[in-house]
Each structure stands twice: as structure tokens, then as C-alpha cells.
C-alpha positions, 0 to 999 in steps of 0.5 A, a space after each residue: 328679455 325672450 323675444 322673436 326678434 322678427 320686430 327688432 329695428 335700430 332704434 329698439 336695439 339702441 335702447 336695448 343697448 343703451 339700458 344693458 338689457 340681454 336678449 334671448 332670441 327665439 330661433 330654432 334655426 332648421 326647426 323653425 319653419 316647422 315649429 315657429 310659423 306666422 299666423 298667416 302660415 308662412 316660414 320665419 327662417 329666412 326673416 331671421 337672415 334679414 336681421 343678423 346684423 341687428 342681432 350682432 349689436 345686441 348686449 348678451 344676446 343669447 338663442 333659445 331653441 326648442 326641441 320637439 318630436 321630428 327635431 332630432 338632428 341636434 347637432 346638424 341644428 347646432 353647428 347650423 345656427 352657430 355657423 350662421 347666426 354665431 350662437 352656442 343655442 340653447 337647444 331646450 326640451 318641449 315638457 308638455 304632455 303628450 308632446 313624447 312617445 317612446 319612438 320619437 324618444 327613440 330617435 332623440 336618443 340618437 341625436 343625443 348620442 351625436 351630440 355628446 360624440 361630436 363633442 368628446 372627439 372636438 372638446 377644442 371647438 367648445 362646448 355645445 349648450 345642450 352638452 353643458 346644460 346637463 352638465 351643470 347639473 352634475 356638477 351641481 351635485 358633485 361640487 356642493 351637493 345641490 339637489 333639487 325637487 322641482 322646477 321651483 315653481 310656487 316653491 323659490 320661484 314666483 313670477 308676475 302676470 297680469 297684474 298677480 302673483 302666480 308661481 310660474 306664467 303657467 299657473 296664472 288661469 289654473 287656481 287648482 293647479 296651484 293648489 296643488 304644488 305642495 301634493 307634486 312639488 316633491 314626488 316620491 318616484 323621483 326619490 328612488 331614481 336613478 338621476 335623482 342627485 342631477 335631475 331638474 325634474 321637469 315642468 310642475 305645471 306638466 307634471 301635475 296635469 299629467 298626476 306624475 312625472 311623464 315618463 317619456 321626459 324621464 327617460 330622455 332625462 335618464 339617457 342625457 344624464 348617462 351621456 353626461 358621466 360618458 363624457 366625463 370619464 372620456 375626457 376628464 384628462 382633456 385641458 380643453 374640458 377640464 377649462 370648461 368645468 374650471 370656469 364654471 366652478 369659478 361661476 359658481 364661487 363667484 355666486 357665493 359658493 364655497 367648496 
């Protein structure tokens, strides 16, 4: 369940508790004042401190950050968050239109890239989510050959909103947009790049207001994934790294999958 988790009180935790229900706090930690303000217009941050404790007696509680332009210092925000609040944050894209241009694409190439150097010199403090997300990926279609066209909205991924069934939350006011899926839903651009094998592709929804792929996510996604096969060649003899993709092939085996 995604929540702000500015409401959580005891007697909500307990039930959550009680019912095995796992959490997923939206926090973007050093970000969050920027990105995620009341309507009043003040900061949240510092509310989230008040409730650190409440957070702690959550089952399977997990935290959700968005990364958008002026939110570069990835790492800064990771190792803050963890050091903190004790979460590997999943540090996420923002996929909406005009949300990049190539400066700010430019300079979240470098927090990027300072990412994956922290990790590659410290495989011994774990893994950092963002690193992992993309790696899943490329073990995806290494280990089983997993490719993927779409996001999987209106394809194998339905959602219920406001009492209909739409293919994502995102589509529930947009009947064109719907039925538009099957013309985007597999783009022939994406069959000849270059990360074609890992890449999610983004948001559909996205994708078909913008009538393509946005080019700006591409090239972020291109980096990424080029910073995914740097690390593996630097640490495919680490014990530490080879314990993370072990597990996450046992993951995998225990879904169903042979190999």
C-alpha cells in the first residue's frame, strides 16, 4: 500500500500490522521539501522525523523516491535516507512529458555515474536500489530471456479505478488514449536500440501523448543500462556482488523460473 505516511498513527500501524499489509512510504528524503510540500505550502521533511518510529513497526515497509530535474545527487540522497530513516530507497524516474531536457539529463548523468562508483568501490555496504533495479533488467534477459515491450498497461496489467477497469490509473479519464495501446504498445524504434533486450520502456500513458518514446528518458535509460554492464565487468569476481545476483536468481527460481 503507497501512502505519504504523514497520517499513520498507532492504532493504524497495529492494523496494518495485524492484517500483514506492506508499505511503501513516499519520502524523497533531501528532495522532499522540493518535490512533495502540503497545500498550504509548507515542507513535510521534518514531519517525516516525527513518525520514524511508527515506520520502524511497519511489515515490509519500503520507500518510494522520485527523482526529477534539480534531483541529481542520487547518492547524497541514498546514503541520507538510509542513514536516517534505515531504507535502501527506491530512487524512481519521473516519466512525464517535459519533465527532461538534455542539460538536466546531462547532469543526472553525473549522479548516475556516482552512484554506480560508490557501489563498485563499496559492494560490502549493499547494494543501493537504483543500482539493483537496472540490474534486474539485465538479468531478466540474460538468465531467461525476458524481454519486455511496454510497461504492460492495457496488455498484462489492469488496474481498478473508480469503480472500472482501466489498464493503469492513468487511463481511467482518457478513452482515446486507451484506445490507442495497441498502435504504441510495441514501437518500432525501441526494435532497434541498443538496450532493446533490458529496457522497460517507460510509461505508455507518456508515451502516447508524447505520439513516441521521449527521447530525453531514452537517453538516461541508454546511460543506466551502460552503467549496469560497467559494474558487472568490474565486479563479476566480487563475493559480495556475485551474493546479490545469487539471490535474486534464487528470486526468480522460486517464482517459477528455470534456468
Amino acid at each position: 500500500m503507497p501512502t505519504n505516511g504523514l497520517l499513520l498513527t498507532e492504532e493504524t500501524v497495529d492494523f496494518l500490522v495485524r492484517n500483514n499489509i506492506e508499505v511503501s512510504i513516499s519520502f524523497d528524503g533531501l528532495w522532499q521539501d522540493k518535490n512533495r510540500l502540503q497545500l498550504n505550502g509548507k515542507g513535510t521533511k521534518q514531519r517525516f522525523f516525527e513518525k520514524r518510529e511508527l515506520f520502524k513497526k511497519l511489515p515490509g515497509v519500503s520507500c518510494h523516491s522520485m527523482i526529477t530535474k534539480g534531483c541529481y545527487n542520487l547518492l547524497e540522497n541514498h546514503l541520507w535516507i538510509k542513514e536516517h530513516f534505515g531504507f535502501n530507497p527506491e530512487l524512481t524516474l519521473v516519466r512525464d512529458v517535459g519533465t527532461w531536457d538534455q542539460d538536466s539529463v546531462d547532469k543526472l548523468k553525473v549522479g548516475i555515474t556516482e552512484m554506480f562508483d560508490w557501489y563498485i568501490e563499496n559492494p560490502e555496504q549493499g547494494m543501493p536500489y537504483f543500482v539493483l533495479f537496472y540490474l534486474r533488467h539485465f538479468l531478466d534477459y540474460h538468465s531467461k530471456g525476458v524481454t519486455t515491450d511496454n510497461c504492460g498497461a492495457g496488455t498484462n496489467m489492469f488496474m481498478f479505478s473508480e469503480n472500472k477497469v482501466v489498464p493503469c490509473t492513468r487511463f481511467k479519464d482518457s478513452p482515446d488514449m486507451i484506445a490507442a495501446i495497441p498502435k504504441y504498445a510495441q514501437m518500432p524504434v525501441c526494435q532497434t536500440c541498443e538496450v532493446k533486450n533490458y529496457c522497460k520502456k517507460g510509461c505508455l500513458f507518456e508515451q502516447i501523448k508524447n505520439q513516441g518514446p521521449i527521447v530525453e528518458l531514452c537517453d538516461i535509460y541508454k546511460y543506466t543500462y551502460r552503467e549496469v554492464k560497467r559494474m558487472t565487468a568490474a565486479l563479476k569476481n566480487n563475493p559480495d556482488f556475485k551474493q546479490v545476483v545469487k539471490e535474486e536468481m534464487e528470486k526468480e527460481y522460486e517464482d517459477g523460473y528455470e534456468y
